[in-house]
C-alpha positions in Angstrom: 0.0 0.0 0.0 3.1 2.5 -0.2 3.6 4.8 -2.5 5.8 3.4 -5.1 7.8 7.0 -5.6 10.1 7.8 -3.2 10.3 11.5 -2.9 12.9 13.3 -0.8 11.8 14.3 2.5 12.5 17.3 4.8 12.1 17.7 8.2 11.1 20.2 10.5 11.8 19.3 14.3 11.6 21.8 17.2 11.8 21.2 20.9 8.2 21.7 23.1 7.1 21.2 26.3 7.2 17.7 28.1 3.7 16.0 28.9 3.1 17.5 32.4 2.6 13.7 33.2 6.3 12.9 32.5 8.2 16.2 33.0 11.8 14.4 32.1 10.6 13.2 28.9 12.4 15.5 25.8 9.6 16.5 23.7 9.9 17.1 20.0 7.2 18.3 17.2 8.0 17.5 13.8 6.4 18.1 10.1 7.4 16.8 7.0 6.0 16.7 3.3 4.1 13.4 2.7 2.8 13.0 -1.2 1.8 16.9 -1.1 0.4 16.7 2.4 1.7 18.5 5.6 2.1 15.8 7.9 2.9 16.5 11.7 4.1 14.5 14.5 5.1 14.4 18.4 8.1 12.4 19.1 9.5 11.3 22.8 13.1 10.8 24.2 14.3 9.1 27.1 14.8 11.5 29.8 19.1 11.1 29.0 21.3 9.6 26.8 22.4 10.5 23.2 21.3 7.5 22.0 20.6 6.0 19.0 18.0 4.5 20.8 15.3 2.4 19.2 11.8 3.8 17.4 8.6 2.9 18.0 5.6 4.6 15.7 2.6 4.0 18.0 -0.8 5.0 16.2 -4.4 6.3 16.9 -7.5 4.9 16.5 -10.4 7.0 14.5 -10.9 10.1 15.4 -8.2 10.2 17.3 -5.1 12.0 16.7 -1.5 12.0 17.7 -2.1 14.0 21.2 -5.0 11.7 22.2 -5.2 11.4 25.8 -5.2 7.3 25.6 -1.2 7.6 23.8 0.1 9.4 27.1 0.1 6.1 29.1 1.5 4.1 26.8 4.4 6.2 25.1 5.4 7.7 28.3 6.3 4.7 30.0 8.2 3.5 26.9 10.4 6.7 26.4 11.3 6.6 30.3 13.1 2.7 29.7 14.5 3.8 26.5 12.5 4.2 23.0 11.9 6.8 20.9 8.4 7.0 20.3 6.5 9.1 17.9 3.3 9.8 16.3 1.6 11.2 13.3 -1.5 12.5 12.8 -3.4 10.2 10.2 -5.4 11.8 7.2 -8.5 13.4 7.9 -7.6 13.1 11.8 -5.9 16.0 14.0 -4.3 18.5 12.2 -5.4 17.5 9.0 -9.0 16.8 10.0 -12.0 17.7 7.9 -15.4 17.0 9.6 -17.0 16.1 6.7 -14.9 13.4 4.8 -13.8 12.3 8.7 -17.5 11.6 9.4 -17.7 9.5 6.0 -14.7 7.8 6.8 -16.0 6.6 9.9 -19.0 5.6 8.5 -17.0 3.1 6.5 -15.5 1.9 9.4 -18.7 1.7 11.6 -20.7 0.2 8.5 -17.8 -2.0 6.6 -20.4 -4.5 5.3 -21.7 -3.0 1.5 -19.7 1.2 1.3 -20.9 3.5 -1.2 -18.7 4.2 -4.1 -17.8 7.2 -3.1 -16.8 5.9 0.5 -14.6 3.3 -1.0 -12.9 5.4 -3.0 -12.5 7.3 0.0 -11.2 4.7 2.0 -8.7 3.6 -0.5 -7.0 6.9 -0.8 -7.1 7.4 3.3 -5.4 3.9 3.6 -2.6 4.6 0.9 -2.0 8.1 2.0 -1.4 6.7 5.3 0.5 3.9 5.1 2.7 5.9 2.7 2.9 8.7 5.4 4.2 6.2 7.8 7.2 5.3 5.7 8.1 8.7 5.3 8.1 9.8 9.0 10.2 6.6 9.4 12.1 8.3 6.0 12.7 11.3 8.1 12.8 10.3 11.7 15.7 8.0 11.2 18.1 10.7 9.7 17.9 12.1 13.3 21.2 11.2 15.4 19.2 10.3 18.4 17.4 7.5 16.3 18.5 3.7 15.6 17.4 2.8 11.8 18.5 -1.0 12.1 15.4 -1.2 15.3 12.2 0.2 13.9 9.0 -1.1 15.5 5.0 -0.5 14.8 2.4 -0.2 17.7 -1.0 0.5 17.2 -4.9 0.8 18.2 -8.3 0.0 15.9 -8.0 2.1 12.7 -3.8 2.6 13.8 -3.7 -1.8 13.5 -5.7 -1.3 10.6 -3.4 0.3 9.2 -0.4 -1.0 10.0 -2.0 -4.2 8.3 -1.3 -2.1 5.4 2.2 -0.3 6.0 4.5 -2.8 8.0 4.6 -6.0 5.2 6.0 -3.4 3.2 8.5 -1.1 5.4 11.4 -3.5 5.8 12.9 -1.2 8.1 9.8 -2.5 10.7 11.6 -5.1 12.7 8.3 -6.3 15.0 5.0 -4.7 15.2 1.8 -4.6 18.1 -1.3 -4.7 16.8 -4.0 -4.1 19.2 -8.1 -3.9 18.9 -7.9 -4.5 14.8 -9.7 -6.6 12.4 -9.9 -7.7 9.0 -13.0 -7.1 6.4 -12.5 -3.3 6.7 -13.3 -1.3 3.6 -13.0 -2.3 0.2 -11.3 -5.4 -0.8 -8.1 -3.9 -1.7 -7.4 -2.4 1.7 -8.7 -5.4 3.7 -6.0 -6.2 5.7 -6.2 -9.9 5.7 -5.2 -9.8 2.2 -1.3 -7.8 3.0 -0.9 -8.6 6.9 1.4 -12.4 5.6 3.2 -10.4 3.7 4.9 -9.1 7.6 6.5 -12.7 8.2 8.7 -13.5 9.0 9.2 -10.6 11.2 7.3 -10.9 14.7 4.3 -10.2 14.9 1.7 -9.7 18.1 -2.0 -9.4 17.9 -3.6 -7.5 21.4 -7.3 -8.7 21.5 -10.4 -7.7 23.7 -13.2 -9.9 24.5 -15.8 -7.5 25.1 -14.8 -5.7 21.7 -17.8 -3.5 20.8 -16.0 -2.5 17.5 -14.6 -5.0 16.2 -16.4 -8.5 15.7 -14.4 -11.6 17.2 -14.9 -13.5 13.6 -13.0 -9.9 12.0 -10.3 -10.0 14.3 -9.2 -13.8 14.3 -9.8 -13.4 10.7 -7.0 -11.3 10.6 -4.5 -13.7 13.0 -6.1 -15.9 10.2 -4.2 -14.3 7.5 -0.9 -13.4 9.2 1.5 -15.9 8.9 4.8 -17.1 11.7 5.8 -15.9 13.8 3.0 -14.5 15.6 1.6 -14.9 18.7 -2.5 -13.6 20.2 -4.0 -12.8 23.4 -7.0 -11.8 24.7 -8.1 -9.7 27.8 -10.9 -9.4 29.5 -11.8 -5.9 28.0 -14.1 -3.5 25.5 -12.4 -2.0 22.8 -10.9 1.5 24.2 -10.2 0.1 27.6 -7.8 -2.6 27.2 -5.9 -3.1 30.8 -2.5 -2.3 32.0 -1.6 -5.6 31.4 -2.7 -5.7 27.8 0.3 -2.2 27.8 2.5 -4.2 29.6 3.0 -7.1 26.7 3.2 -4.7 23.9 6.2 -3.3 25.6 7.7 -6.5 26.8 7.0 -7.7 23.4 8.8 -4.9 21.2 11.6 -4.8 23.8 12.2 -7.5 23.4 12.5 -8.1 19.7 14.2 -4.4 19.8 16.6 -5.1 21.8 16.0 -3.0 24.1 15.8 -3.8 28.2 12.7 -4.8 29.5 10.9 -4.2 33.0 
């Protein structure tokens, strides 16, 4: 689902103010050009250290954004034992938002079953714009000194998983990727991510479930584990879809530590 053409990318990074939740945290915002688009981004440091350390792109879900409240918990406690983690605003969401093409995206997402025309189209453009906007933050993020190319990792919720169905079998760069609350059967058939997510192996691969998903169907999501090839590995918590537990946080960090070689505790 990337773009084929690899244009050059700038970046614009500039120091802000650390979450007031994690006061030692660096803080960095960061835009760069994405197929014509102004894309922009928050990324996290470890509270020391030059680094390189490793990068984790951890995603929103619809209508979210990349300052959504639900990210602070998880990126924060990642940067303090040592990743770099950033986020980007997905198309149509945050900074780029536009109530009216957000709403009918959402309505594909609510209402996958039979879209309009007009809404796959839609969809199709939304999911290639941002996959493709996701290899070129990596594009730019990695010519940063503080950041490790050779340990890229992908971490996501809902519409973030659904898209990172779509992105990581085709960024080489991603070494393991979390994929939490997603499903296949979303949109038209092209972007269903059952038919890219094999493409990921035989990197590793972690699907975070909830039982009580409101969202997204239990036949959608294990048709997705379905799809995805070894090594992978699925769990389930006791959960509705936006209030997956501590614990369910805890294994996507263990789990990218661990295949990022980074420390884990």
């Amino acid at each position: 689902m990337i773009e084929a053409t690899r244009e050059a990318v700038s970046l614009w990074i500039g120091e802000c103010q650390a979450p007031n939740t994690a006061p030692e945290l660096r803080a960095r915002r960061f835009e760069y050009t994405s197929r014509g688009d102004r894309v922009a981004g928050v990324l996290l440091l470890p509270p020391t250290g030059d680094g390189p350390f490793p990068l984790v792109l951890l995603q929103h879900g619809a209508g979210g954004s990349k300052d959504a409240d639900y990210l602070g918990p998880v990126r924060e406690p990642w940067a303090r034992r040592g990743l770099a983690v950033a986020s980007i605003d997905f198309p149509l969401h945050g900074e780029r938002a536009s109530a009216k093409l957000g709403e009918l995206l959402l309505a594909t997402l609510v209402s996958p079953g039979r879209p309009s025309e007009h809404a796959s189209a839609l969809f199709e453009e939304f999911a290639r714009q941002a996959a493709t906007d996701l290899a070129r933050a990596v594009d730019a993020l990695v010519s940063l000194p503080e950041i490790d190319a050779a340990r890229v990792g992908y971490a996501a919720f809902s519409l973030g998983a659904i898209v990172g169905s779509l992105y990581v079998p085709y960024d080489p760069r991603v070494r393991a990727a979390a994929l939490a609350v997603g499903g296949a059967g979303i949109g038209p058939r092209a972007c269903d991510p059952a038919a890219h997510i094999g493409g990921f192996a035989p990197r590793p691969l972690l699907f975070v479930n909830a039982e009580r998903d409101q969202r997204i169907p239990r036949a959608a999501a294990e048709a997705l584990h379905a799809a995805a090839r070894d090594p992978k590995e699925i769990v389930w918590f006791d959960a509705g879809h936006a209030d997956l537990p501590g614990r369910a946080l805890k294994k996507m960090w263990s789990f990218l530590a661990q295949h990022l070689d980074t420390v884990a505790s």
